[in-house]
Each structure stands twice: as structure tokens, then as C-alpha cells.
N, C-alpha and C positions, 0 to 999 in steps of 0.2 A: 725849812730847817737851815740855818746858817752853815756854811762851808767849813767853820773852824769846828764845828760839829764833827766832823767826818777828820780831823787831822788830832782831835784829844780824845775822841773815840780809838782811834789806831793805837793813839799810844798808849792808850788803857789796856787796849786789845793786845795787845805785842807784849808789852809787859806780863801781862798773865799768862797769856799763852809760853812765853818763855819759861815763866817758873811752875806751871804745870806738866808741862813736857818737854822738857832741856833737851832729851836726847834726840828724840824728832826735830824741835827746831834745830837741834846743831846737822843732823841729815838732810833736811828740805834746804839746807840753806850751802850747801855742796852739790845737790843732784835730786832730781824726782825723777819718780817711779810707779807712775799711776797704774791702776791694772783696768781703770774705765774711761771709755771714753765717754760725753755725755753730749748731745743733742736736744736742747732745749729753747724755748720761748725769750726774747727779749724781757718780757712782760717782768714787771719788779718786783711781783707776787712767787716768783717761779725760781728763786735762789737754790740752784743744784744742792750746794755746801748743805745749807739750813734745812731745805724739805728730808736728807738724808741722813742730816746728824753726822756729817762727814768731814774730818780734819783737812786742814791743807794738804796738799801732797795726792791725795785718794782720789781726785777728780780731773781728768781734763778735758775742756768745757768749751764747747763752741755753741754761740746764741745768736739769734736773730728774729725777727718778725715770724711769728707763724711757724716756730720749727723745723720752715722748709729745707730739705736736703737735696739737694740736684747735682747731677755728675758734672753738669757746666758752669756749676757754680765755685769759682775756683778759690773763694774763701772757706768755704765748707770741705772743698777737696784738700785743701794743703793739710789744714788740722787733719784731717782720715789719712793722709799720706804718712805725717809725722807720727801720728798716734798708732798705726799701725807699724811699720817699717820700723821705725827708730824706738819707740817707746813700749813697743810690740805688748798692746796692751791686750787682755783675753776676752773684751765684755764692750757693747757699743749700745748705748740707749740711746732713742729717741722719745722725750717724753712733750705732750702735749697737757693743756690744759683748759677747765670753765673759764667760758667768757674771755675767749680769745680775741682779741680785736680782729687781727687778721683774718678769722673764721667770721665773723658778725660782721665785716666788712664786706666779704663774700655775697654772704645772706642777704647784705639788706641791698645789694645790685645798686648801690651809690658811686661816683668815683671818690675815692679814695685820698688820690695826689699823683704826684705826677711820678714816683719812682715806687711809690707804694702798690700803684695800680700794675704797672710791670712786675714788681713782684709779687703781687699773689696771683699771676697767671695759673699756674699751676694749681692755686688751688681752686681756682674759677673752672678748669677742666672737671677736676674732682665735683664739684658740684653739677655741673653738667651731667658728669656719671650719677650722680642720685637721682637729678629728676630722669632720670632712665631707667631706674630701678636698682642699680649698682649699691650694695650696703657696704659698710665697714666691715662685717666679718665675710666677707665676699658673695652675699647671695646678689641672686638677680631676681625682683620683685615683678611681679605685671605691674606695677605701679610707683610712685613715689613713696617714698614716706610722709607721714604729714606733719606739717611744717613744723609742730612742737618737738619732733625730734631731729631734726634737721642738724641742729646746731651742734648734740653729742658725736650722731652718729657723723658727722662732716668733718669734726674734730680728730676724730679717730681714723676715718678716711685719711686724713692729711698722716697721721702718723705712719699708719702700713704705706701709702706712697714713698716718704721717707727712706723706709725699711727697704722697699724695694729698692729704692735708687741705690742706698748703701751697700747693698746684696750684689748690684749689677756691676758696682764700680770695679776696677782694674786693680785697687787694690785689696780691697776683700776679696774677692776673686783668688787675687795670685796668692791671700793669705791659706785660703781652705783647702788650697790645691798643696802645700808645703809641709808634705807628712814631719818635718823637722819640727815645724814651727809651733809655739801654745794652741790651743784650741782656742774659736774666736767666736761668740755668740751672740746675735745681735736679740733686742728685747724694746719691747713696744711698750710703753707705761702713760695713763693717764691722771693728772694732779686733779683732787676733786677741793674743790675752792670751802665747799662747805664744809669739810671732815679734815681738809691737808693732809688728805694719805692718797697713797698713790695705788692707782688701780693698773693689773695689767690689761693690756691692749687685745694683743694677737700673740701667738705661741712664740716663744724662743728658737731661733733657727740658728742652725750650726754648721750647713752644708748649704751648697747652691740647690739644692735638694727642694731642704727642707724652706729655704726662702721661698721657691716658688710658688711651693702649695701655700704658704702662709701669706704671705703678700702682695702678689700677684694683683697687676691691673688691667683692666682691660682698654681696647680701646674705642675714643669714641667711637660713636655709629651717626649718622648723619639724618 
């Protein structure tokens, strides 16, 4: 697709959007005021806005390879800092999706590249936990799963790890403890590539509580 594609597209887009809701663009363009934060896949298929029918303004959106979320990850964390603190928004998805590269990358125990491979550490743990029995909605199997489910339930795995990481950080943490403050819900959802609707994951958690029962990981065993 030619580049000027993307710059008479804008301005077709801008245009319309301005004479269909004047008074939202004249607010989005003074201040935003998201009430979600959104955790999602690089992947081009997995457009937050689009899969949710959701105007500018509604969404604020941090993406990368694999959905992954980690406390040491300090691009992941600034957006959670800002979107909670500052923007003190009441709702945090992570949503995962079919035919994740990141996830079939995993699966097929190839390398990857050279910054690619360091980051889907985490989810090469998570796989680890499957062939141990470890599932997505948290049982413990005498066995594997076999391998035709591997890819769902690993996808999903990665989501709850996520969830959990976001649960344990320092500032959801200080959010759920601050009877002042909105109530803050985190929510696990998966994009189903053949339907584009979004399935949920694992239960809605609202307390360090209820993260734990819901996302909880264990660790490996050797």
C-alpha cells in the first residue's frame, strides 16, 4: 500500500470524523480522559479502537509482541503508572489473540532473533508450565496437554501471567488499597481471529484478593 495512502486516508478520516462529532473532537483535542487502559498484541489484526467499535479518546493503549506485561518492563510500566495515577482510569485489559506469532514461536522451540528470543522468555517459562501439567484456567494435569491444544491454552496462559504481573505491580497495588480512589478492575479477554469477537479469559479481579485466586502462577519445579 503506498504511503500517501495513509496521509488522504487521515484526511478523509479527520474530516468526517470532525463533522460527525464536533463536540468530542473539540474535547479530545484540549484533554483525554480514558476510563481503560488496554494491553494488547503488536500483531495488525488486533487494532484495540476497531475490534471494540471505540472512538478516539476511550482507549489508552500500550502494545507489543506477545501481549507480554512485566513489572521490569519499564515501557509497560510507565503507560500503568500514567494510566493509573494520572489518568486514574477504572478498567485494565489484557487481551490476547489466534495465531499469535509470539505464542507459535514459542511452540515451534526455533530461535526466533536475537531480541525477539529474549523477549518471549517469559513465555518459554509459561510453556515450560504446560508440559508440567499447568493449564490456563489454573489446573494441574498428570500430564500435558496434547499438542493440538497447546497453542489456545498457552495463549491464554500468557494472558493470566499478564494479569498477574499487573495485579502485583506497585501501582495497582497502591490503587486497591486507596478507599478514595475509582474502583480498578483488571479483565483477561481473547480475539478469536475467525469470528473477531472477543472472548473472556479469566474472571474480573477487583482486589489483590481476587487476583490471586484468578491468576496465580506457580513456579517452576525442576
Amino acid at each position: 500500500m503506498p504511503f500517501r495512502h495513509f496521509m488522504s486516508g487521515n484526511a478523509q478520516w479527520a474530516a468526517e470524523f470532525k463533522a460527525k462529532v464536533p463536540q468530542l473532537a473539540a474535547q479530545l483535542s484540549q484533554a483525554q480522559a480514558p476510563r481503560t487502559l488496554w494491553y494488547t498484541c503488536a500483531d495488525s489484526r488486533v487494532s484495540p479502537e476497531m475490534i471494540t467499535n471505540s472512538n478516539p479518546g476511550e482507549l489508552f493503549v500500550h502494545r507489543n509482541i506477545a501481549n507480554v506485561v512485566s513489572t521490569t518492563d519499564l515501557s509497560a510500566m510507565s503507560v500503568l503508572e500514567f494510566a493509573v495515577k494520572v489518568l486514574k482510569v477504572e478498567h485494565i485489559v489484557v487481551t490476547g489473540h489466534a495465531m499469535c506469532g509470539g505464542v507459535l514461536a514459542t511452540l515451534s522451540g526455533q530461535p526466533a532473533g536475537e531480541h525477539l528470543d529474549e523477549w518471549l522468555t517469559p513465555i518459554k517459562h509459561l510453556h515450560t508450565l504446560q508440559k508440567q501439567g499447568f493449564t490456563c484456567d489454573g489446573q494441574h494435569l498428570d500430564q500435558a496437554l496434547p499438542k493440538d491444544q497447546m497453542e489456545l491454552d498457552l495463549t491464554k496462559l500468557n494472558i493470566r501471567r499478564s494479569l498477574s504481573q499487573l495485579a502485583q505491580s506497585t501501582y495497582v497495588q497502591a490503587r486497591w488499597q486507596d478507599a478514595t480512589a475509582p474502583p480498578l478492575t483488571l479483565h483477561g479477554l481473547y480475539l478469536n481471529l475467525d469470528s473477531f469477537k472477543l472472548e473472556v479469559t479469566h474472571p474480573p479481579a477487583s482486589s489483590p484478593q481476587e487476583a490471586t485466586q484468578a491468576y496465580s502462577i506457580p513456579a517452576l519445579t525442576q
